[in-house]
Biopython code that builds the backbone (N, CA, C, O; Angstrom):
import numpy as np
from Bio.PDB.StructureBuilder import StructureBuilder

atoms = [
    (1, "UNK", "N", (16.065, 9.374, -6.714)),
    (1, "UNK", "CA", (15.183, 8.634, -7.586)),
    (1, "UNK", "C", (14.287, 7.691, -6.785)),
    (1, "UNK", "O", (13.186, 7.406, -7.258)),
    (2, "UNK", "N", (14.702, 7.141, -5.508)),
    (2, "UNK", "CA", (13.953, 5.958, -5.238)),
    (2, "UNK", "C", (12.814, 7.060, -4.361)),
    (2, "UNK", "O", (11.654, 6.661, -4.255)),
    (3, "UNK", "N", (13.158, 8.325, -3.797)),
    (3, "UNK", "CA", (12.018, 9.163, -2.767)),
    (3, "UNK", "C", (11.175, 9.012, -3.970)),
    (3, "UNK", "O", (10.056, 8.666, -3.590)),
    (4, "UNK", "N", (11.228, 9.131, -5.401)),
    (4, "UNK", "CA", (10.071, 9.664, -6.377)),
    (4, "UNK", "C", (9.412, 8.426, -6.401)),
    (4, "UNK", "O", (8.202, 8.644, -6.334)),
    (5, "UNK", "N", (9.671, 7.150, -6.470)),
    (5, "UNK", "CA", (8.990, 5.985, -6.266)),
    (5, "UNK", "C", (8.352, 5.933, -4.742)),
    (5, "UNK", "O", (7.357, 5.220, -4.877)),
    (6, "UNK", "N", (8.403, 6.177, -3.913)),
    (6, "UNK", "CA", (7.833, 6.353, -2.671)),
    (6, "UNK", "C", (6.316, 7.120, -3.135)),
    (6, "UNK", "O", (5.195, 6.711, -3.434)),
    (7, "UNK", "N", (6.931, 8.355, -3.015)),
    (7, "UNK", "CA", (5.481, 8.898, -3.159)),
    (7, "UNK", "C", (4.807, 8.860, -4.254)),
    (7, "UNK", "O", (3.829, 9.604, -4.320)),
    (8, "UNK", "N", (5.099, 8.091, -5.278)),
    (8, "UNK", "CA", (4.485, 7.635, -6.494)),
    (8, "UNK", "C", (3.802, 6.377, -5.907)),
    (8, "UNK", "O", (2.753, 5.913, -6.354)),
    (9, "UNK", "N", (4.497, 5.870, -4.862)),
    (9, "UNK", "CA", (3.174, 4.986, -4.462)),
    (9, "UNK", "C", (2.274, 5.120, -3.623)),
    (9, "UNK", "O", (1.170, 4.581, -3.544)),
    (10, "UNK", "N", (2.902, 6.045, -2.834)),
    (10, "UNK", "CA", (1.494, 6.903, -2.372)),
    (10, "UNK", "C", (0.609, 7.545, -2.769)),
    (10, "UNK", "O", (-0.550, 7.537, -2.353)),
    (11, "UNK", "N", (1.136, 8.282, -3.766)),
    (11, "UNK", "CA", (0.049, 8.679, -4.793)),
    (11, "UNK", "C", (-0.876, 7.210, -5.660)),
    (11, "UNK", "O", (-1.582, 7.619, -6.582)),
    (12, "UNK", "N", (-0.907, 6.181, -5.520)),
    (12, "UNK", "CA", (-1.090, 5.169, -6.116)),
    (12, "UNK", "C", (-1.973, 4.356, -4.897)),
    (12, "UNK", "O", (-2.932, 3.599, -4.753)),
    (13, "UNK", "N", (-1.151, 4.926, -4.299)),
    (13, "UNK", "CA", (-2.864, 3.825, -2.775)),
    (13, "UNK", "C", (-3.628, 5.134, -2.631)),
    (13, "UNK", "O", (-4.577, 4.813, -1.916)),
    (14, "UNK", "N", (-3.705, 5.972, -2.812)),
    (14, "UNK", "CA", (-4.450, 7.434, -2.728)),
    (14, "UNK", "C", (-5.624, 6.994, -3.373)),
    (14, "UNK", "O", (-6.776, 6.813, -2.980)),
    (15, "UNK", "N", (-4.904, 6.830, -4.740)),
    (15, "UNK", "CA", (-6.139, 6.612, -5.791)),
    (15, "UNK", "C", (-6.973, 5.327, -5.499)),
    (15, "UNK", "O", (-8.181, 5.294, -5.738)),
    (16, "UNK", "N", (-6.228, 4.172, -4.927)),
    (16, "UNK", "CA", (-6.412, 2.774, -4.956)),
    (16, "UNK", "C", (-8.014, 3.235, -3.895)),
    (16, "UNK", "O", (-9.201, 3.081, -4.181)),
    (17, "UNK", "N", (-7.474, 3.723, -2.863)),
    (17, "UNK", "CA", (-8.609, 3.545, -1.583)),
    (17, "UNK", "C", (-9.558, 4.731, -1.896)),
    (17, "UNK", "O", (-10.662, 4.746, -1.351)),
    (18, "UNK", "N", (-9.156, 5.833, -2.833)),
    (18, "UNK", "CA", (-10.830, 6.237, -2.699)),
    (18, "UNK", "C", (-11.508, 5.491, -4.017)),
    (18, "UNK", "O", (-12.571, 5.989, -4.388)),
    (19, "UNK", "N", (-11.151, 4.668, -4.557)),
    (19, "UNK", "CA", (-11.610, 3.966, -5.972)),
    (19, "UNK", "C", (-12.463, 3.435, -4.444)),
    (19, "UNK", "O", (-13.417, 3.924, -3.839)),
    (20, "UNK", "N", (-11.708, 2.359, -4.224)),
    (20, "UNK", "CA", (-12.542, 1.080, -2.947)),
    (20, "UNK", "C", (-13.658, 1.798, -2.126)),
    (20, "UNK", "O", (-14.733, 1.309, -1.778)),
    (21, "UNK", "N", (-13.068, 3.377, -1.826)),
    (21, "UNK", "CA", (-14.521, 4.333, -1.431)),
    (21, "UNK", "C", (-15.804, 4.061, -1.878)),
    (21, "UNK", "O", (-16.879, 3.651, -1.440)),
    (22, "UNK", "N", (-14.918, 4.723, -3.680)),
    (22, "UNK", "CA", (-16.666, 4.751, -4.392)),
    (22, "UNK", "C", (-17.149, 3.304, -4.725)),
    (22, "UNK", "O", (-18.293, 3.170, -5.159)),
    (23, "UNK", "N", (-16.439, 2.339, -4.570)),
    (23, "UNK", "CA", (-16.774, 0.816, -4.598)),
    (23, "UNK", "C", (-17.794, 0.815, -3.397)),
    (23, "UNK", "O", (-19.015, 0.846, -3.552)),
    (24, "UNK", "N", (-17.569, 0.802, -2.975)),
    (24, "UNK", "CA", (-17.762, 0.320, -1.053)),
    (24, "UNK", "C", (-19.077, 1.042, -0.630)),
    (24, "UNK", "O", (-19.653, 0.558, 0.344)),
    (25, "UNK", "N", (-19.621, 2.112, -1.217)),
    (25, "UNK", "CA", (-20.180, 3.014, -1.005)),
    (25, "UNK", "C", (-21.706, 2.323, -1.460)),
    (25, "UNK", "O", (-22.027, 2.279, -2.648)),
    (26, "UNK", "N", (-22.443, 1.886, -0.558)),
    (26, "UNK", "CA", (-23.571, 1.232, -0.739)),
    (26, "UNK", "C", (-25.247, 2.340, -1.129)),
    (26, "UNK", "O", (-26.409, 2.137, -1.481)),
    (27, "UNK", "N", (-24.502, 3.309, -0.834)),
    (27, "UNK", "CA", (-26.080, 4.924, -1.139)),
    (27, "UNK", "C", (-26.209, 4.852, -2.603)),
    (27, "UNK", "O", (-27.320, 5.140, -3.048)),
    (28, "UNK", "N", (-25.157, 4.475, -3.553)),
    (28, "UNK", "CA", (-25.378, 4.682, -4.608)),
    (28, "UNK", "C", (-26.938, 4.574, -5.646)),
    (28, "UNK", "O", (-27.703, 5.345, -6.226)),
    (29, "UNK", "N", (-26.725, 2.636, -5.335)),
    (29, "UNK", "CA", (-27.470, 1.979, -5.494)),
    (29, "UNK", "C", (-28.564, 1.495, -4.491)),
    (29, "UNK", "O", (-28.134, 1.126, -3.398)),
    (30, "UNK", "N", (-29.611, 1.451, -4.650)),
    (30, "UNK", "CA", (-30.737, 1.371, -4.001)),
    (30, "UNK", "C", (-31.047, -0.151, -3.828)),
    (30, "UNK", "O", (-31.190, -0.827, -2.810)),
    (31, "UNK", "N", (-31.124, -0.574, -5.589)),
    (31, "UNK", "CA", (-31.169, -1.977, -5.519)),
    (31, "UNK", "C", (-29.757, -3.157, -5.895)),
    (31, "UNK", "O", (-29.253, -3.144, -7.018)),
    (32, "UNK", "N", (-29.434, -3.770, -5.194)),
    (32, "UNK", "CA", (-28.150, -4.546, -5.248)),
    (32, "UNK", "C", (-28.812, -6.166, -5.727)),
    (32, "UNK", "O", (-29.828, -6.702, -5.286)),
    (33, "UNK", "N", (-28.049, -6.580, -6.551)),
    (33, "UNK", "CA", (-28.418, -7.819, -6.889)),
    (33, "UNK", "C", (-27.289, -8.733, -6.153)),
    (33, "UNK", "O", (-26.089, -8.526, -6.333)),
    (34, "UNK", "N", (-27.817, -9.829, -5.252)),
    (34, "UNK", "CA", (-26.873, -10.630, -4.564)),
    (34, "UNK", "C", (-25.631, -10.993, -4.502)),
    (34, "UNK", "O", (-24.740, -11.028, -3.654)),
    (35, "UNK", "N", (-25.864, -11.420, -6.277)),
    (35, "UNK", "CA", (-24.722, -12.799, -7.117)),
    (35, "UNK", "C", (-23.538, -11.418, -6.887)),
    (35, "UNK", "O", (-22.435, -11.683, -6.410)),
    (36, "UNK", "N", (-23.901, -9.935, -7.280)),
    (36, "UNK", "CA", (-22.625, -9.120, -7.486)),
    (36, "UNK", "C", (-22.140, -8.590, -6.549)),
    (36, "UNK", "O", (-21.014, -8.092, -6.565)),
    (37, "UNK", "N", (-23.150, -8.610, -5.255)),
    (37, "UNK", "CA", (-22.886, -8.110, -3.763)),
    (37, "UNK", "C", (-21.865, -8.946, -3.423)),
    (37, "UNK", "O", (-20.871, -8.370, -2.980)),
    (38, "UNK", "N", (-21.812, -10.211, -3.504)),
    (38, "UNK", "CA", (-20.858, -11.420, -2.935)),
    (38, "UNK", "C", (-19.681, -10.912, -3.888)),
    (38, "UNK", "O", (-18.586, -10.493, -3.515)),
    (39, "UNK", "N", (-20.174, -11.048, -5.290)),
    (39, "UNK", "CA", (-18.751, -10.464, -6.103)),
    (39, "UNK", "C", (-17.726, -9.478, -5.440)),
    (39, "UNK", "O", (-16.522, -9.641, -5.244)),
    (40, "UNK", "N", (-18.551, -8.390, -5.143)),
    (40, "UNK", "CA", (-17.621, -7.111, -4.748)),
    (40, "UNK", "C", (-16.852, -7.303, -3.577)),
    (40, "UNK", "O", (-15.732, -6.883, -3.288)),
    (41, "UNK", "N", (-17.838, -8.176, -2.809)),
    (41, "UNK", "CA", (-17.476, -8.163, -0.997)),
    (41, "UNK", "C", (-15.879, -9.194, -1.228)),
    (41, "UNK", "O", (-15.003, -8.870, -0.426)),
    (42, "UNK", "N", (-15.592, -10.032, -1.951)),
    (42, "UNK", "CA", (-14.671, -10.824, -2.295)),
    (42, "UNK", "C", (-13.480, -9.988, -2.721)),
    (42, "UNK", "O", (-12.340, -9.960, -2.257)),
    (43, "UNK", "N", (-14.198, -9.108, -4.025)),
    (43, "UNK", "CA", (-13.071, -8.424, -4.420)),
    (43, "UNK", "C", (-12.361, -7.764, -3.065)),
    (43, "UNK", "O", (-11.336, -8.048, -2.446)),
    (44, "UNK", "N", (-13.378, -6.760, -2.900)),
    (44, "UNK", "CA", (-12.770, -6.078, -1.785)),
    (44, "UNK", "C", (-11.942, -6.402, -0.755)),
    (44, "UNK", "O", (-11.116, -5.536, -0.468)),
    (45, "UNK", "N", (-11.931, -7.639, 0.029)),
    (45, "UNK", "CA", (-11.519, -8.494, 0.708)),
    (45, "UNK", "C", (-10.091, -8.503, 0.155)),
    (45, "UNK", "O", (-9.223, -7.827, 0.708)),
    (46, "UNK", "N", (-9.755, -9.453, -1.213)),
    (46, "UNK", "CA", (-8.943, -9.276, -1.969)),
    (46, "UNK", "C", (-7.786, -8.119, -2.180)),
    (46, "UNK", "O", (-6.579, -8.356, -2.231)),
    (47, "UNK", "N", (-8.410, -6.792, -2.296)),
    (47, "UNK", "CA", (-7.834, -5.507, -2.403)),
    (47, "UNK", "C", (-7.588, -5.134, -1.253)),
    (47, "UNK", "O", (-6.764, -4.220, -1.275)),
    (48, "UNK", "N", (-8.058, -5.532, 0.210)),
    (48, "UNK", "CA", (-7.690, -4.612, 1.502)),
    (48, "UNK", "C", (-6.744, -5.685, 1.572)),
    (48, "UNK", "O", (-5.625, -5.239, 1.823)),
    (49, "UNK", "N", (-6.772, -7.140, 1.423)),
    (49, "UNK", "CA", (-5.210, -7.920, 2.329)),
    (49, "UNK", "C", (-4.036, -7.909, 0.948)),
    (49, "UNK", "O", (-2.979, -8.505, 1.157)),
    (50, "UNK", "N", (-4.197, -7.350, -0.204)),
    (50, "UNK", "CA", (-3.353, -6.754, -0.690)),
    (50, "UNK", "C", (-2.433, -5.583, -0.414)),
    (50, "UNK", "O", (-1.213, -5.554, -0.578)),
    (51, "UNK", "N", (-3.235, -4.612, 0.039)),
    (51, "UNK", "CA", (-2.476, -3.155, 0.893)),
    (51, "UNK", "C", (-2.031, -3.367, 1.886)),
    (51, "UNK", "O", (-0.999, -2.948, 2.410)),
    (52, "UNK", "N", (-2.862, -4.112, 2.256)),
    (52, "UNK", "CA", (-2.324, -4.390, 3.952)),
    (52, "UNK", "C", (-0.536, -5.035, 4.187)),
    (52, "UNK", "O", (0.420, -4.595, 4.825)),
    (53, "UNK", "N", (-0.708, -6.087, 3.438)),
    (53, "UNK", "CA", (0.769, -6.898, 2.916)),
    (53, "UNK", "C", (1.626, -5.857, 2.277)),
    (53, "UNK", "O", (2.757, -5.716, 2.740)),
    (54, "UNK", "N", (1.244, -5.103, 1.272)),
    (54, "UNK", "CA", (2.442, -3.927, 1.209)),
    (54, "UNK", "C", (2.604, -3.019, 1.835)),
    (54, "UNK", "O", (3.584, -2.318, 1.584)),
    (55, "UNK", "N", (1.632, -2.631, 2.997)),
    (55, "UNK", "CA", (1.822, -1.685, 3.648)),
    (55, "UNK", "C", (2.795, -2.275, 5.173)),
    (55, "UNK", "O", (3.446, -1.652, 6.011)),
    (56, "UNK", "N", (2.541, -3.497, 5.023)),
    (56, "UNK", "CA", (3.430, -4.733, 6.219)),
    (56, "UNK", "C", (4.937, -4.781, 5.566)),
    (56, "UNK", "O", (5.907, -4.950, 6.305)),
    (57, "UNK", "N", (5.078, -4.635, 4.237)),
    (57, "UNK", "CA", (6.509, -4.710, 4.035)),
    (57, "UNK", "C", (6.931, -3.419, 3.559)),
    (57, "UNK", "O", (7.867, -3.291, 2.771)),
    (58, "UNK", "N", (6.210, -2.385, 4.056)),
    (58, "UNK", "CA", (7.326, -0.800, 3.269)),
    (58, "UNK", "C", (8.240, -0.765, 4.656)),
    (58, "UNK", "O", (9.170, 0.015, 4.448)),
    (59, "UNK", "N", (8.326, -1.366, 6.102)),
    (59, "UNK", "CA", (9.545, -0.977, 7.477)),
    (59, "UNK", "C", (10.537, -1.815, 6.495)),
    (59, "UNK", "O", (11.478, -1.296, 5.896)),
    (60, "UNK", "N", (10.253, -2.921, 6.437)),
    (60, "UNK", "CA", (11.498, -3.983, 5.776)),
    (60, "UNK", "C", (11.982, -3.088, 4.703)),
    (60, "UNK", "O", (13.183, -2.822, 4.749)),
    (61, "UNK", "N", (11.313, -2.591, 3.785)),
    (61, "UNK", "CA", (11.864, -2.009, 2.918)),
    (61, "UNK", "C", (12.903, -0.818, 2.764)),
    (61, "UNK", "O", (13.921, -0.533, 2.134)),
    (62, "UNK", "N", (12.035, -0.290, 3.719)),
    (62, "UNK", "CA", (12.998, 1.166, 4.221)),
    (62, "UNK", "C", (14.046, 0.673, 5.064)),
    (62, "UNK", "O", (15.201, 0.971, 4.758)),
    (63, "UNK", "N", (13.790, -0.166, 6.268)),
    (63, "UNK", "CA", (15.403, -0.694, 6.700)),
    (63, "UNK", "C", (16.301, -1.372, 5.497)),
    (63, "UNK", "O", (17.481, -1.039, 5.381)),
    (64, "UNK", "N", (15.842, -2.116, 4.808)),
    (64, "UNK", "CA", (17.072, -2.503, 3.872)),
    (64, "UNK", "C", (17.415, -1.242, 2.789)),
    (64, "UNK", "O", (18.549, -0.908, 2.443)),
    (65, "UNK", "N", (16.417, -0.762, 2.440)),
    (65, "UNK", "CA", (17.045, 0.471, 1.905)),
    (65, "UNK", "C", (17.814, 1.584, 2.331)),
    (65, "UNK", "O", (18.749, 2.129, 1.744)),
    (66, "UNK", "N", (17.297, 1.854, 3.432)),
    (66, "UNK", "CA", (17.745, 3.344, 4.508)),
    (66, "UNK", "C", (18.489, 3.181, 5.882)),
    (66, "UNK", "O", (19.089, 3.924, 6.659)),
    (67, "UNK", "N", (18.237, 2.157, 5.824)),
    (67, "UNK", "CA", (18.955, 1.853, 7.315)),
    (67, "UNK", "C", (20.401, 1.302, 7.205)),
    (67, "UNK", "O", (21.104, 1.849, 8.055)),
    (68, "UNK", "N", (21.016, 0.499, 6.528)),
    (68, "UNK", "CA", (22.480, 0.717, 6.467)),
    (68, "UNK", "C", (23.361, 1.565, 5.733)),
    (68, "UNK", "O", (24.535, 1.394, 5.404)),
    (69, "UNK", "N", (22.430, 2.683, 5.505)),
    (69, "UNK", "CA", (22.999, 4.182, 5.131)),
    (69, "UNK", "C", (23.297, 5.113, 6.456)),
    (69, "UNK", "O", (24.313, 5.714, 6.803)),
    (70, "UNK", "N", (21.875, 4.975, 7.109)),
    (70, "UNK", "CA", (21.920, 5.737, 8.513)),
    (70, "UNK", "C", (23.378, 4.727, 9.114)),
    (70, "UNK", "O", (24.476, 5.282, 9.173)),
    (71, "UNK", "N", (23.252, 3.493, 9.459)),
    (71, "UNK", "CA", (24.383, 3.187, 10.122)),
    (71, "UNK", "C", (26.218, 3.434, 10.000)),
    (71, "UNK", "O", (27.225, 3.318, 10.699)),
    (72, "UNK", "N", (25.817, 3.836, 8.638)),
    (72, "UNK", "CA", (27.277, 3.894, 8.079)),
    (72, "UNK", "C", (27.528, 5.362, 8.240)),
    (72, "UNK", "O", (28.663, 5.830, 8.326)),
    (73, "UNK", "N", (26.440, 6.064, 8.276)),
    (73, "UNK", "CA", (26.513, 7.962, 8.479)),
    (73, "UNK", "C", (26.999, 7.875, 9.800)),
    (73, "UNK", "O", (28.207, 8.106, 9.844)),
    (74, "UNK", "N", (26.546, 7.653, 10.766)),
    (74, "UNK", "CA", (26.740, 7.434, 12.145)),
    (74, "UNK", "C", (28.124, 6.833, 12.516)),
    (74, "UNK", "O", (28.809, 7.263, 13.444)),
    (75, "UNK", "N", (28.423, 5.950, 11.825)),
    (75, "UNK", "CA", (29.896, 5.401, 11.626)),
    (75, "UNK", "C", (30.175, 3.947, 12.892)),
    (75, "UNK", "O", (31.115, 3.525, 13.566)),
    (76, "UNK", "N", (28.861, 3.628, 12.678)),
    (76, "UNK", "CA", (28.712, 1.894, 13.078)),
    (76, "UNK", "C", (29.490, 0.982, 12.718)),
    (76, "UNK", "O", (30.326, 0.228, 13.213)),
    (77, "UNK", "N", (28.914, 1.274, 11.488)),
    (77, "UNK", "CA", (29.209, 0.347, 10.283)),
    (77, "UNK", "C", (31.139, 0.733, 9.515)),
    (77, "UNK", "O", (31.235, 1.931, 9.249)),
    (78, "UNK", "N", (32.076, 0.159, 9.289)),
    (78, "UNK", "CA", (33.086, 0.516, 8.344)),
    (78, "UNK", "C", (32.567, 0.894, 6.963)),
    (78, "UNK", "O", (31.767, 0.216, 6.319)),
    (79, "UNK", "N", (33.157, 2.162, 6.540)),
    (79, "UNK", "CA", (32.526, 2.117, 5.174)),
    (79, "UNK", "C", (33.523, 0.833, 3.864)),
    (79, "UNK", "O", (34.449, 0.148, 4.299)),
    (80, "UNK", "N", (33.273, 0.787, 2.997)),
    (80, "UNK", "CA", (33.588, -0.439, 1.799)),
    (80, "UNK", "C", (34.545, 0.301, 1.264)),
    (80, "UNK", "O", (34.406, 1.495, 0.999)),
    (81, "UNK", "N", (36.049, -0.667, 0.984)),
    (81, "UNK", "CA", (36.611, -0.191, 0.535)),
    (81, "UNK", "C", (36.998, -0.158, -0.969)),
    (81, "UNK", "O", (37.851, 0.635, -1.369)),
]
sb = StructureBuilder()
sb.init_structure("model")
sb.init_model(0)
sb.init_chain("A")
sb.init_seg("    ")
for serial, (resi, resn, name, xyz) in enumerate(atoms, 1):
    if name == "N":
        sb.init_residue(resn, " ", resi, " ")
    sb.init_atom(name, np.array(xyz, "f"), 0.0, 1.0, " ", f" {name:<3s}", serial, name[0])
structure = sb.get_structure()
């Protein structure tokens, strides 16, 4: 159950970063009005140190999730009695 949450969130920054694509994508529009240029450039800003921070905590995640499984397979660890 938790692999299907994995790649459910990969499937979920998939979508996230080509959205920020067609955001980001300045050919569209020819003429840009300032006040919303600053808008977007903020958002965006916003949305990349968002991914970035979850993409900084999926090792932590997977070691507390996966890693004192591997240790206990290996037989490091005592298993619980």
């Amino acid at each position: 159950m938790e692999k299907e949450m994995i790649s459910m969130d990969a499937k979920l920054i998939f979508l996230w970063m080509t959205w920020i694509f067609q955001l980001h994508n300045c050919n569209r529009l020819e003429t840009v009005i300032p006040h919303f240029q600053r808008r977007k450039k903020r958002f965006l800003i916003q949305v990349i140190i968002f991914l970035l921070l979850h993409l900084l905590m999926l090792p932590l995640y997977w070691w507390k999730k996966y890693g004192l499984l591997a240790l206990k397979s290996v037989g490091v660890l005592p298993p619980k009695c």
